[in-house]
N, C-alpha and C positions, 0 to 999 in steps of 0.2 A: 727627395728623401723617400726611403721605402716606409713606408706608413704602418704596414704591420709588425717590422722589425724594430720600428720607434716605441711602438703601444706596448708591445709585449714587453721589452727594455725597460720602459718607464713602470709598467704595471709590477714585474720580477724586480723591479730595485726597491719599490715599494712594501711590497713582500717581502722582500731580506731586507731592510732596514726593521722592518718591525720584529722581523725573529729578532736581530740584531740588538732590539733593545728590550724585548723580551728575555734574552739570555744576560745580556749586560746588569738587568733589571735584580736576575736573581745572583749573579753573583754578587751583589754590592748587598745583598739581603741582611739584613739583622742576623744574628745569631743568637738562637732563642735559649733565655739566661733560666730556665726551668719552669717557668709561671705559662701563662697564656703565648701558645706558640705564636712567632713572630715570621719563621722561616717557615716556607711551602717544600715539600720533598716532590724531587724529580726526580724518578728514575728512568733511566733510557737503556735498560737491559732487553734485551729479544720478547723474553716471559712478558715483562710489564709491557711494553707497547703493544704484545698483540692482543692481552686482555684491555687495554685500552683502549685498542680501534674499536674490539669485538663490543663490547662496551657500548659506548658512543655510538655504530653504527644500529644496535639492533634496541636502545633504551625506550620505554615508552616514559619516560615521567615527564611530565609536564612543565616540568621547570629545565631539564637536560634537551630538552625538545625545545622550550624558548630560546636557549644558549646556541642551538645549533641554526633556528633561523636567525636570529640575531648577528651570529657573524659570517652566514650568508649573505645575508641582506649587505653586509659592510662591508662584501671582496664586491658584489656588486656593484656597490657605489662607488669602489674605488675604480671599478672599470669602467664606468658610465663617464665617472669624475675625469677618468684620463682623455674620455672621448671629448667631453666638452674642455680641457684645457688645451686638448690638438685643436681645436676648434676656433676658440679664443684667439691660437698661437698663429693661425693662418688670417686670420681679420686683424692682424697690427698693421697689414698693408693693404693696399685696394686692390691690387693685383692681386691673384691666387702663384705669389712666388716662393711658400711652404711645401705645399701640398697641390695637388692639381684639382680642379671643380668636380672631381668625379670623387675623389678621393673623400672632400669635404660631405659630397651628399652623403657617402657612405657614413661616415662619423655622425652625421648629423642623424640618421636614420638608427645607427648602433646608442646613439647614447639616450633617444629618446625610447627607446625600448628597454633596454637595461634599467632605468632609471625608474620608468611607470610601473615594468612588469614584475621584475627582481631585487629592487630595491627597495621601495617606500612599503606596498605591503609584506614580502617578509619580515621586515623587521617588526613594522607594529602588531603583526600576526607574534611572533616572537617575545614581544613586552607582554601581548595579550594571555601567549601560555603560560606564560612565568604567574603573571599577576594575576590576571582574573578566576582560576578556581581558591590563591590563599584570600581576597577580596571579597568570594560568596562562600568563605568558608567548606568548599568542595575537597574532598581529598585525591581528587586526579581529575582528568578531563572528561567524558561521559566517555569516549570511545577512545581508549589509548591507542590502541593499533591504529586507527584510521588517521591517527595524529601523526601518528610516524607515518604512512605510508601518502600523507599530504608533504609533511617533509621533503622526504627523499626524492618525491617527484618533480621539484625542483632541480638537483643539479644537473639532472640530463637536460631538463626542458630551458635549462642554460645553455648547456654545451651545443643541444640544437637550434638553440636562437643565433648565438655567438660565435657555431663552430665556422664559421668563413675563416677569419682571421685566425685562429691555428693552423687551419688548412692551408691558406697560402702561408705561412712558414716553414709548415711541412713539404710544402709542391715544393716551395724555393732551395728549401735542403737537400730535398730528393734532386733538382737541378743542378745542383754546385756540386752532386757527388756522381751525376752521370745517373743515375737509376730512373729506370723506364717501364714503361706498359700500361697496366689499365689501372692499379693504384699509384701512379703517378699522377694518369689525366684523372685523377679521380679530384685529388686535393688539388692539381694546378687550375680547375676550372672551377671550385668554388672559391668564392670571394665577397665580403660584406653586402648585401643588398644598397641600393642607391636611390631606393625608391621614397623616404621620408616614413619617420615610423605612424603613420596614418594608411600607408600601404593605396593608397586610394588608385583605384583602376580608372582606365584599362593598363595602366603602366603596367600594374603590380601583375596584372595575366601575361603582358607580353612581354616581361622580361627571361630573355634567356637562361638568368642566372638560377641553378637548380641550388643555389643557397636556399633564394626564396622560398622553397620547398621544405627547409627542412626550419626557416624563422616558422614558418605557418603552423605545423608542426611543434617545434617550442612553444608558443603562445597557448597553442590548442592544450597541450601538457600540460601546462602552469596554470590555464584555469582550471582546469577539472583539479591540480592540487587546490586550486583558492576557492575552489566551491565545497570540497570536504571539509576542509575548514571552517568554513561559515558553518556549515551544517551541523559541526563538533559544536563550536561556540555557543548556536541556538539553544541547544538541548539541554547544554552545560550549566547555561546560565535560566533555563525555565528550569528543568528538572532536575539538579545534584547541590543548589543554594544547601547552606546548613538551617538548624531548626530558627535562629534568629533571625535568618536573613532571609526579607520580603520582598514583595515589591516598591513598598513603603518605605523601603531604608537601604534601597539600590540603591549603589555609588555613582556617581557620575560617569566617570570611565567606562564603567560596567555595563550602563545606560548606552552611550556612543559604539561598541564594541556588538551589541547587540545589535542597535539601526543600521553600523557598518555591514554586517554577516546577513542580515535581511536585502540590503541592496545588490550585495554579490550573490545571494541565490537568485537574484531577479533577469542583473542582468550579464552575469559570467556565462550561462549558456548559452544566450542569443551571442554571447560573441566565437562561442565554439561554434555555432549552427553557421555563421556567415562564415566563420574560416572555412568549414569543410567544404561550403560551395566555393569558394573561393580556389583553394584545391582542387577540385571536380573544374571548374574551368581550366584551370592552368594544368592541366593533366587529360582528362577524359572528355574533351570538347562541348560540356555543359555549356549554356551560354546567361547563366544569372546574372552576369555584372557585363557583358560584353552588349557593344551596340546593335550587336544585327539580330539579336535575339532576347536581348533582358534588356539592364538601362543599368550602368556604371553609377546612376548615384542613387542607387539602392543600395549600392556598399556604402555611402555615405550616413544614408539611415541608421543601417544597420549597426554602422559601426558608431555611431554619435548618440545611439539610443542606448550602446554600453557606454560611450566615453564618457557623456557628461553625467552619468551617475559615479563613473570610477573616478572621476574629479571628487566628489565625497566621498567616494570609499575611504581615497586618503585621506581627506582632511578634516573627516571625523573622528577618527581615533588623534589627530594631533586638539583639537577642540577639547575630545575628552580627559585629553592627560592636561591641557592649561588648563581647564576645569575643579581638574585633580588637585595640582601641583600651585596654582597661584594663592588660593587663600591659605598655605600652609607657609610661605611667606610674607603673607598679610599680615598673618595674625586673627583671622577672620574667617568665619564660614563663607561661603559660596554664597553673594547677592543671590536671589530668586532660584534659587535649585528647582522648583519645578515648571518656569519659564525656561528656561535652558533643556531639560529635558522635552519641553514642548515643542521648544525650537529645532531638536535635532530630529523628532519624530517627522515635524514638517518639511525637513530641508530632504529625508529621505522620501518622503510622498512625492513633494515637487523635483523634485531630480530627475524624475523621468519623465518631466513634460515640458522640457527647457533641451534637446537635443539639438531642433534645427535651430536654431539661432548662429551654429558652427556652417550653415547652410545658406545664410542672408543671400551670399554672393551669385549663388547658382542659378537664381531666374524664378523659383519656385511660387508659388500662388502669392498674391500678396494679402490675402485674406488668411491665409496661414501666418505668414509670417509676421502677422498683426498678433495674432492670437500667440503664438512662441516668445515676441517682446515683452507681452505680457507678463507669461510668466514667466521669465525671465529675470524681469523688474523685481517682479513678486516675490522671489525668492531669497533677494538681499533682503527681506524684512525678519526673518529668522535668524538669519547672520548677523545683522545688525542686533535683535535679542542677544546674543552674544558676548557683542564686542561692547554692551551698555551695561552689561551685567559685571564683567571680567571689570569693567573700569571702576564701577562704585563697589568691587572686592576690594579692589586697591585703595580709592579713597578713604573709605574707611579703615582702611586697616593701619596695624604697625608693619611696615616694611623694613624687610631686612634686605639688600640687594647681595645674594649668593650670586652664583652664577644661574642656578635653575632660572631662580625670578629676573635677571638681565633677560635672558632668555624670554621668559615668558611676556616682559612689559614691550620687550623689543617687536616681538613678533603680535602683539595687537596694534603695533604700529604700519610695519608692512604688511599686515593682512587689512589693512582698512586702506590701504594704497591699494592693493591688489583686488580689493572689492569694490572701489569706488571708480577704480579706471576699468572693471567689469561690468557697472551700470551702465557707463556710458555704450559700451559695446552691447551694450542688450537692444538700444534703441538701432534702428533698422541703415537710419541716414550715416551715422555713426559710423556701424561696423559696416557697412560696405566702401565708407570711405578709405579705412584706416585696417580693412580685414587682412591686408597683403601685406601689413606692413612691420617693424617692429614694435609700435605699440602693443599689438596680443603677445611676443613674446615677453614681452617687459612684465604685461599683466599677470599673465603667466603663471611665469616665474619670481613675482614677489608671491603670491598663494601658495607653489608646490616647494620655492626654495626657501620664503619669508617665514613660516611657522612651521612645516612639516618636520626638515630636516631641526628647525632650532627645537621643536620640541621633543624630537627624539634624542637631541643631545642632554638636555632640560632633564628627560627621565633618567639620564643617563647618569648623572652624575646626581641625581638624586636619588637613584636606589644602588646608587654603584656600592653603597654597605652593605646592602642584603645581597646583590651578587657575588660578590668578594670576600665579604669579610673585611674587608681595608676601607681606608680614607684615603681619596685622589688629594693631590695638590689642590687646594684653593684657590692658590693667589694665581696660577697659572689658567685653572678652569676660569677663573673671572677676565681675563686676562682673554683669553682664550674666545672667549662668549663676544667679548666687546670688538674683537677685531671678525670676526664673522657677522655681523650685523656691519662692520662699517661695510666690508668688501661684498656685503650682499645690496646694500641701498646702494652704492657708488655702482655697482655692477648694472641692475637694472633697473635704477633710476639714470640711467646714461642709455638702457634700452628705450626705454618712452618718451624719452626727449628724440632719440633719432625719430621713434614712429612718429611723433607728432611731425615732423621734418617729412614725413611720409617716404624714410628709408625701407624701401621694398626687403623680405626676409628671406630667409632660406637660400641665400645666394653668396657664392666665396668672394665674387667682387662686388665692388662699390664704387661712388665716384667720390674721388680724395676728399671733398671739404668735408667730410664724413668722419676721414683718418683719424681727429682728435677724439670724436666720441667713441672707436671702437677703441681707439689705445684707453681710452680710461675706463671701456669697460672691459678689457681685458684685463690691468692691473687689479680692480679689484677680484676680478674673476680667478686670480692668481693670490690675493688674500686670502679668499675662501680657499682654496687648494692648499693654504698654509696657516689656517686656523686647525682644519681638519686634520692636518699631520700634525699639530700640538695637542688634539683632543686626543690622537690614535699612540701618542706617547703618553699621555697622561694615562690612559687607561692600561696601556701593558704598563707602565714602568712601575703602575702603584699597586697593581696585580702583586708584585713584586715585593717590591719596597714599598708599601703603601703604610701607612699606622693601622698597625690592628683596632678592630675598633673594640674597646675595652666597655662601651653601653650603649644598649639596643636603639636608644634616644637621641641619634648622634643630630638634630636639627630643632632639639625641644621642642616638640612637638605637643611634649604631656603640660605643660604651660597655658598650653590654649585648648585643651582638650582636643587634639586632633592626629592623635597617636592611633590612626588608622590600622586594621586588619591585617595588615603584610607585613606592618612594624611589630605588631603583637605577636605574630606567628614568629618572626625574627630574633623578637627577646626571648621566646620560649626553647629556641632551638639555642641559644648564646648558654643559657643556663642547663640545657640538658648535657651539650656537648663540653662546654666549658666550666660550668659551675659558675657565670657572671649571673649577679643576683639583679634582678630588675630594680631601678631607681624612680624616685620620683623628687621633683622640685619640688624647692621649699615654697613657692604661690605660684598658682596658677589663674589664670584669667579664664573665662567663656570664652568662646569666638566665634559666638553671635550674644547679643544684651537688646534689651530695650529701652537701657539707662542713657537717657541725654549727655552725650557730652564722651563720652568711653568709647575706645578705637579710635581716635582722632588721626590723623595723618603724623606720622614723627619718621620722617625719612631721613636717614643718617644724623641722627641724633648726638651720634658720638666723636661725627667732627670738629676738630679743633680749629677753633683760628692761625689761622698761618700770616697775618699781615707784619710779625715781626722777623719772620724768618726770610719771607718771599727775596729781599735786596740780595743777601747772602746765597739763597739756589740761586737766583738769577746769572750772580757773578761768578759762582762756581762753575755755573751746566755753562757760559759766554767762552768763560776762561779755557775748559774743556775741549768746547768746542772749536777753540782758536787754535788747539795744540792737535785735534783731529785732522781738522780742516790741512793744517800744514803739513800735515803726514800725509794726509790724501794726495796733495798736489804733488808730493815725491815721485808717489804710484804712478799719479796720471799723465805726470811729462815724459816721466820711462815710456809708458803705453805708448806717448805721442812718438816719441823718438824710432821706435820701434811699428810704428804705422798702423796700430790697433786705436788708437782714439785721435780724435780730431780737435785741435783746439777751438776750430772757429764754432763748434757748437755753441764755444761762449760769448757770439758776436751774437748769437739767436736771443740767447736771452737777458743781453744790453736792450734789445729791440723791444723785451715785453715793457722798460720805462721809459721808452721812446729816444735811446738811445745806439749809440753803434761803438763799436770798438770792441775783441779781445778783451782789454785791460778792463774796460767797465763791466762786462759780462763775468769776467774774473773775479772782481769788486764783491758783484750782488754773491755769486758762489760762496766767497768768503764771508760776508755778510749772513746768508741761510745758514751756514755750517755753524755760524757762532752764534744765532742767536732763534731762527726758525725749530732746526733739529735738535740742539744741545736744550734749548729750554722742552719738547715734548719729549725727549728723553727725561728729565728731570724730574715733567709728571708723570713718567706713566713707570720709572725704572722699578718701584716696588712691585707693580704686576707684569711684568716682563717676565719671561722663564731663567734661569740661571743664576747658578749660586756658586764661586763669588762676583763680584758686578761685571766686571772683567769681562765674564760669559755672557750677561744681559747686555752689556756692550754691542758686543758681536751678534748677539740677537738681536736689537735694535739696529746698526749699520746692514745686517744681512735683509732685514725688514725693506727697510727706504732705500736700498737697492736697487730694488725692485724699478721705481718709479725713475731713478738715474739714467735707467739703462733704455728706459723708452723715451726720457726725455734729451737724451745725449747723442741717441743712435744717429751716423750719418751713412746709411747705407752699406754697412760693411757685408759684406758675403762671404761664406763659405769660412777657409782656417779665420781669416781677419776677423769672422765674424767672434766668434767661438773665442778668440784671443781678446778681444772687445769684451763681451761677459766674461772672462775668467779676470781680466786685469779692472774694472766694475766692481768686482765682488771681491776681490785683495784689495783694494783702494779705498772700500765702506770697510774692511776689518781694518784698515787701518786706522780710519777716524773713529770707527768704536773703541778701539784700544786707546785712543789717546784722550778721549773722551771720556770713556767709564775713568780711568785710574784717575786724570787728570779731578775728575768729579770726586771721586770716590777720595784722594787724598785732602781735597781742599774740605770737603764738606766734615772730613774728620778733624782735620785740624782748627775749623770754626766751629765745631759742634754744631750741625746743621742738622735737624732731627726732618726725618720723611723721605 
């Protein structure tokens, strides 16, 4: 398959489905009965859009400037996200029978670039403007212009990272229509780099491809945008604080956001300096990284003495917002606020003296690489300040489990996976065993995927009142939170089991007894890809249709005294623009005491016992499921007959009970349908999306799909194939339909509450 015609497809369907419900969003809008408007006005006349572009494009506020890296940072991710689902989608088989190996390194090299460079700092850069001048009480950023022109430096230093693949779009157009010359070979000769986003030479000099010229170039952009930044930030937050704000009564975020903008002035320029040599070799016969005159792993230096600091760049500001964001779910102040401040000061000192360790492999002194394990070691001891602190917020607190705090308890979980299979990698024996393998992916990626991305959703929907105006779906965001931690632990806790197996990385094939770990980390790697798309509808469609928020307090916050500075600037704007008058509860608690016994743990406090109703779900969701399952099998003997599905798949799974036969594998089929899926339907249909069940139905069948289609597959290729997933995915809406109603009738006619 043509690879850039698949990305660009998936990416543009992406895209219009979210206009899609964007626009759906507002016509289904409230109609606002004269009180506090309920409906947003859009106009799409000539006039109004060009003062809008003009707007937009030239605004210096600080909080219009957050919104626009914000949803940079999120077309990013959805392109990085499409790279690593092509990616996924070519490791369901051992062979490279998707994609060709040249193809994969490409993907593999676009999505580790996208993802580090354009994705995770924009956005927190993004959360940063918004929040941190209303946090120090500043009334804009120190330097508004140089905000903006950090900004905008962006999307070219995209288009130059990225531009391969328009290009060959563009070459293949210009092909199919006969057009020729030198802007023809211009786009038909660039094409994604294949080099691995680490770039590491001499590849990276002798590859022909003059893409690579213009990634080097992107990167080179986007730091000099990510170092004006930092520099905005520093100044912002030492010299524009208002008259109460100290350094004595800096916030946490405020604190991490600061250490972050200190390590990117450190070390974003050494990473521009090694580009430009870098360039100079692959251009003007400079010889810094080439063998017959410099030494190739001096770009390794150079580039690990930025990486492993820009490892914290990012996962400081996500520290800083669990910091923020968890005792405000507790109930509770911040255990040790100024251990945790002490800890992120030191995790930015030590950052920069932990690079070779990425180096074990190379040969290098081993009196060096003695003194690198070190500090190495050393540096999970501030992390670990942390994750000991975050934990006794929560003990002692009253916890409410929202979605932010799913988020945040989830992600102290895979972040101490990802830091404790990082110790091991520090020790020298260790990572040269295990350096080539996918263990460091696994590790990884529970760090950049296990808390970064969760706590930028986490902010997300915790300040999604003061960006909007509105209240997203709850039950969906919960909902939503819970199936992204599952498909992140399943994804790459199935990568550190292969590395321990010591399955070599970065390669399209593999040898089969593998097959079962990369299909299950592809499913879940395809949960996440479809959490994301319910996070990316919950946020347009409440845009939308969201509930006005009618007071500033929408998470009681003033209860526990913890009605922070962004909420306060938030009420004052509610009542200037709207006249909603500030409220306050009728009792409030502390959320810190030094009274014995007060903050105790009361986690869901307001469940009910279910041991009288459990018989009755049981035999509804069995029942349900009996009437799905039989509809399914309709679907799936048409497919049979029709030569898209294969019965004997179901002699495979007679064999998981040590049995054989069609009919017994049929048995267990029917068996799961009625009692496996129809009961975790059962518990999970209240936070499912879709109203009336009908639709959560169909959400759930369209869910577990998923995992049918990989556990079912018998080789089909090409149409067969494609008729195989379509007639899969008609055969789960059919057992959701017979399922939800079947459910949905009997639980009302037994008065089945939940």
């Amino acid at each position: 398959m043509n690879r850039a015609v698949v990305e660009l497809t998936v990416l543009g369907s992406v895209l219009c489905a979210c206009w899609f419900v964007f626009w759906l969003s507002r016509k289904h809008a409230t109609t606002p009965d004269g009180g506090y408007r309920s409906r947003r006005e859009l106009n799409v006349d000539f006039g109004t859009l060009k003062r809008t572009v003009i707007h937009w494009t030239t605004t210096t506020n600080h909080r219009e400037i957050g919104i626009l890296y914000i949803l940079f940072g999120t077309f990013a991710a959805l392109w990085g996200g499409t790279d690593a689902m092509m990616m996924r989608t070519e490791l369901l088989t051992p062979n490279a029978d998707i994609w060709s190996s040249e193809t994969y390194n490409a993907l593999f090299t676009a999505h580790g670039v996208t993802m580090l460079f354009f994705f995770v700092t924009p956005v927190f850069f993004g959360i940063a403007n918004y929040f941190v001048p209303l946090l120090i009480d500043a009334d804009d950023m120190a330097f508004p212009r140089l905000n903006a022109i950090g900004f905008w430096l962006l999307p070219p230093s995209l288009l130059l990272a990225r531009g391969g693949l328009p290009a060959q779009v563009i070459g293949q157009l210009f092909h199919l229509f006969g057009v020729q010359g030198d802007l023809f070979q211009f786009f038909w000769t660039l094409r994604e780099p294949e080099l691995g986003w680490t770039l590491y030479t001499p590849l990276s000099i002798q590859s022909p491809n003059p893409q690579v010229n213009f990634l080097i170039l992107g990167l080179h952009l986007s730091g000099i945008a990510t170092t004006l930044g930092a520099i905005n930030f520093i100044v912002t937050i030492v010299y524009e604080r208002g008259e109460n704000v100290g350094w004595e009564n800096l916030d946490i975020f405020v604190w991490n956001i600061l250490t972050t903008s200190g390590l990117i002035l450190f070390a974003f320029p050494l990473l521009g300096s090694a580009l430009v040599m870098l360039l100079l070799d692959r251009n003007f016969g400079t010889t810094f990284f080439t063998p017959e005159g410099g030494d190739p792993i001096l770009w390794q230096h150079l580039f690990w003495f930025f990486g492993h600091p820009e490892v914290y760049i990012i996962f400081l500001p996500a520290a800083g917002l669990m910091s923020f964001i968890l005792p405000k779910f507790a109930g509770r102040k911040l255990f040790g606020f100024k251990f945790i401040v002490y800890s992120t000061l030191a995790i930015g000192v030590l950052s920069f003296g932990v690079w070779a360790h990425h180096m074990f492999a190379t040969g290098i002194d081993p009196r060096l690489r003695a003194s690198f394990m070190a500090v190495s070691i050393a540096i999970a001891v501030p992390s670990a300040i942390k994750v000991f602190n975050w934990i006794t917020t929560i003990w002692s607190g009253n916890v409410r489990l929202t979605a932010p705090m799913v988020l945040c308890v989830s992600s102290i979980g895979t972040f101490v996976i990802g830091g404790v299979t990082g110790v091991f990698l520090a020790t020298i024996p260790v990572d040269i065993y295990y350096h080539g393998t996918y263990y460091v992916v696994g590790h990884f990626h529970f760090i950049v995927m296990g808390i970064i991305p969760f706590m930028m959703i986490a902010a997300s929907y915790y300040w999604y009142p003061i960006l909007t105006g509105r209240l997203y779906d709850r039950q969906l965001a919960l909902f939503q939170s819970v199936l992204l931690v599952f498909g992140s632990v399943l994804t790459f806790g199935a990568l550190i089991l292969m590395g321990l197996l010591t399955l070599p990385r970065r390669l399209a094939l593999y040898p089969p007894e593998f097959a079962s770990f990369q299909r299950i980390a592809t499913v879940g790697a395809f949960l996440i890809g479809l959490s994301v798309l319910l996070w990316l509808y919950n946020m347009l469609w409440s845009f939308w249709s969201g509930t006005p928020v009618q007071a500033a307090d929408v998470w009681g916050l003033k209860r526990t005294q913890q009605f922070t500075r962004e909420w306060q600037w938030f009420e004052r704007r509610l009542e200037e623009r709207y006249g909603i008058e500030p409220t306050e509860p009728e009792t409030t608690r502390a959320s810190s005491t030094t009274v014995p016994g007060e903050g105790s743990p009361t986690v869901l406090r307001t469940v009910e016992p279910l041991l009288t109703t459990i018989p009755r779900v049981a035999l509804a969701a069995g029942t349900g499921g009996l009437v799905g399952t039989m509809l399914m099998s309709g679907v799936l003997f048409t497919a049979t007959v029709l030569g898209a599905f294969d019965l004997s798949s179901f002699s495979e799974l007679a064999e998981l009970v040590g049995m054989r036969g069609v009919a017994v594998g049929y048995l267990l089929f029917l068996a799961g349908g009625m009692t496996t899926w129809a009961l975790l339907f059962a518990v999970f249909a209240e936070y499912l999306p879709g109203r009336p069940r009908i639709i959560t139905g169909l959400t759930f069948a369209t869910i577990i799909s998923v995992g049918f289609a990989l556990a079912f597959y018998t080789g089909q290729t090409d149409l067969q194939f494609v008729a195989y997933v379509v007639f899969v995915l008609i055969a789960h809406w059919f057992y959701g339909f017979g399922l939800a109603v079947t459910f949905e009738y009997l639980s009302t006619r037994w008065q089945v509450e939940g």
